[in-house]
Residue, then its C-alpha position, 0 to 999 in steps of 0.5 A: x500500500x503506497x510501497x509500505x508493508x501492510x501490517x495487522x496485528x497477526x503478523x505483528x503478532x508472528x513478527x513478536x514471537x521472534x524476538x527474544x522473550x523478556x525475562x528477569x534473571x535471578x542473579x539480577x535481584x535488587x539489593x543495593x538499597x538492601x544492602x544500604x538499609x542494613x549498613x545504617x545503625x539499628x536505631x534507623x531500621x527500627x524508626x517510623x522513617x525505616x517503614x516509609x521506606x519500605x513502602x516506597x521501595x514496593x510502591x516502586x516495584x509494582x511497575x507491573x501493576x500500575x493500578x493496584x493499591x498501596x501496600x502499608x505496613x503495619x507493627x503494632x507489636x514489637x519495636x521492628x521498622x520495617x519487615x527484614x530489608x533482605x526482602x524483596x517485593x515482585x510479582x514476577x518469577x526470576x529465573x535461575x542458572x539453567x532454567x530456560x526462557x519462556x517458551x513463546x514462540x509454542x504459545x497459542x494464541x487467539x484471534x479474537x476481536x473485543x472481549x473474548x467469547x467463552x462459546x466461541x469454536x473459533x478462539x484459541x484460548x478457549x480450546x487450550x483451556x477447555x483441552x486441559x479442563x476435558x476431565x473435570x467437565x466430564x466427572x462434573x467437577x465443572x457442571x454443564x450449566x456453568x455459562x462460563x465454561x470453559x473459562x473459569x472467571x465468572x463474568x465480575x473476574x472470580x475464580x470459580x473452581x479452584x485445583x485447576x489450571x488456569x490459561x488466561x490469554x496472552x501478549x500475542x492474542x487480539x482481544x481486549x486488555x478488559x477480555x474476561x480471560x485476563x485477570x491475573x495481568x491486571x493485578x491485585x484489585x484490594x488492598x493489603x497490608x504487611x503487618x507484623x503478628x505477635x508469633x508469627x513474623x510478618x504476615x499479609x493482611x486484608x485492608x478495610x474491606x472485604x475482599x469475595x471469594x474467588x479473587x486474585x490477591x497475588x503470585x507466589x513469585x521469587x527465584x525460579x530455580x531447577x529442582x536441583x539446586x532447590x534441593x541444595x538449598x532446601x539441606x541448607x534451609x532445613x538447618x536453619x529453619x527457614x524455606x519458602x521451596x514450592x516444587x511444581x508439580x501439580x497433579x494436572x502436569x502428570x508428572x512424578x517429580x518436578x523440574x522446577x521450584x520457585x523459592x520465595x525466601x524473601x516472602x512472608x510467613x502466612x501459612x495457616x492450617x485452614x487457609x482462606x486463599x489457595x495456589x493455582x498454576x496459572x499460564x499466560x507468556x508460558x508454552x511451557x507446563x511445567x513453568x506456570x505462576x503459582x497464582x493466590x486466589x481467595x477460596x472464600x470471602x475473607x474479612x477486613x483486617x483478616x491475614x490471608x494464608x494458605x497451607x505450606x503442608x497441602x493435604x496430609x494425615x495424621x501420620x504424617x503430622x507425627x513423623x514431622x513433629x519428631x523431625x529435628x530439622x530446624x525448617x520444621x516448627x510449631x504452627x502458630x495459626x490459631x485455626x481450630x483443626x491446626x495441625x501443630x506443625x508447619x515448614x518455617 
């Protein structure tokens, strides 16, 4: 057209694919401002100034969700400033020596215009996700009268069914930034704050308004590392009783043994024996099914200033229970949860 290529967003779309993905390599992890933070006398760690700080640092981290409220922070318990300056707010997975980029060029996409239609033959989104959902439809896990099916946000954003995968479509589909299947990248919607507890360390809680079931509250992010070198680290977590190591392995990858772990080492303690938030594997610039984000959904209505947590134990008997409070690694610890079925037991 008048000797200039003609460009639609398909063989834009082609054209992006090509180019290399964008990822954050662990090794690049921010310190500096850590690093001053911990030189300066306690004194200043331990002043009001110390938390407006910190604040400030996760105000400025938050470059991926440019909408999503502030986040306090909260000691009414102890002389603290701030939570430790070795933490690290993200909501984005760092990737570790030999774990490969995200796969993109295999990533399916869709063509939709607008927002995308859950009924639709034609948007591949839908087919993606009704292909890994094939199974819960048929055993009724999914009921046929869902109207969203086989998306499992509801038309307001909520997670409807928890347990399963979740394929939110991606940078290189047509649809609209408001398409009903993007909800995880557009960010956290509710308030939190980070609010030191009086057993527990520093724990994420609701700010003043109820936040419904089904919500998207955050991504379990942090380094993510081969499952070898999680095992190296895990022996040396487990002496000092400190280990945020979530293997992915969810039962949908049909996998024995992971290949990847995300550690979380800088992230707060909010375990509880009976959680009101729940991990799901969540894909969106990732072909691959073993990479997914580990997504934090609320399972139920969770109260003003209530903590949110989730279960570092997943399911396990009483058995089980009994063998981990005899274990003399120091990552094992008493549970502090205060919920009526506590085991007694968590990874600290």
């Amino acid at each position: 057209m008048g000797g200039y290529p003609v460009v639609t967003w398909s063989s834009y779309s082609q054209a992006q694919r090509l180019q290399p993905p964008k990822y954050r390599l662990a090794k690049d992890l921010p310190h500096e401002l850590q690093d001053r933070v911990n030189a300066l006398p306690q004194s200043y760690r331990d002043s009001p100034q110390a938390a407006v700080l910190f604040e400030a640092m996760m105000d400025e981290a938050m470059d991926d969700e440019l909408g999503a409220p502030p986040i306090s922070v909260i000691n009414e318990v102890t002389d603290e400033g701030a939570p430790p300056w070795e933490f690290v707010y993200t909501n984005q997975m760092w990737y570790g020596e030999d774990v490969p980029p995200p796969d993109i060029k295999n990533l399916k996409s869709c063509g939709c215009v607008g927002r995308c239609d859950p009924k639709s033959k034609t948007c591949g989104c839908a087919k993606r996700q009704h292909h890994h959902l094939k199974k819960y439809i048929a055993n009724g896990t999914i009921p046929g009268t869902w109207n969203g099916r086989p998306f499992l946000y509801d038309a307001k954003g909520s997670l409807q069914f928890f347990g399963m995968p979740i394929f939110e479509c991606n940078d290189f589909c047509g649809c609209d930034e408001d398409c009903p299947n993007r909800v995880v990248q557009r960010g956290r919607k509710y308030p939190v704050n980070i609010k030191r507890t009086e057993s527990k360390g520093w724990g994420v809680f609701n700010g003043a308004k109820k936040i419904p079931g089904g919500s998207f509250v955050g991504i379990y992010a942090g380094e993510l590392l081969t499952v070898e070198e999680s095992d190296r680290r895990g022996l040396l977590y487990n002496k000092f009783g400190r280990t945020y190591l979530f293997d992915i392995d969810f039962h949908h990858m049909g996998v024995d043994e992971a290949t990847y772990s995300v550690d979380a080492y800088h992230a707060g303690n909010n375990h509880s024996c009976d959680p009101n938030c729940e991990i799901d594997a969540c894909y969106i610039n990732e072909a691959n099914i073993e990479k997914p984000l580990l997504t934090v959904f609320t399972k139920r209505e969770v109260e003003p200033f209530e903590e949110l947590s989730f279960s570092y134990m997943g399911s396990i008997d009483d058995d089980a229970v009994c063998r981990l409070s005899q274990n003399n690694d120091a990552v094992y610890a008493e549970c502090h949860c205060g919920s009526a079925n506590c085991l007694g037991v968590l990874f600290s």
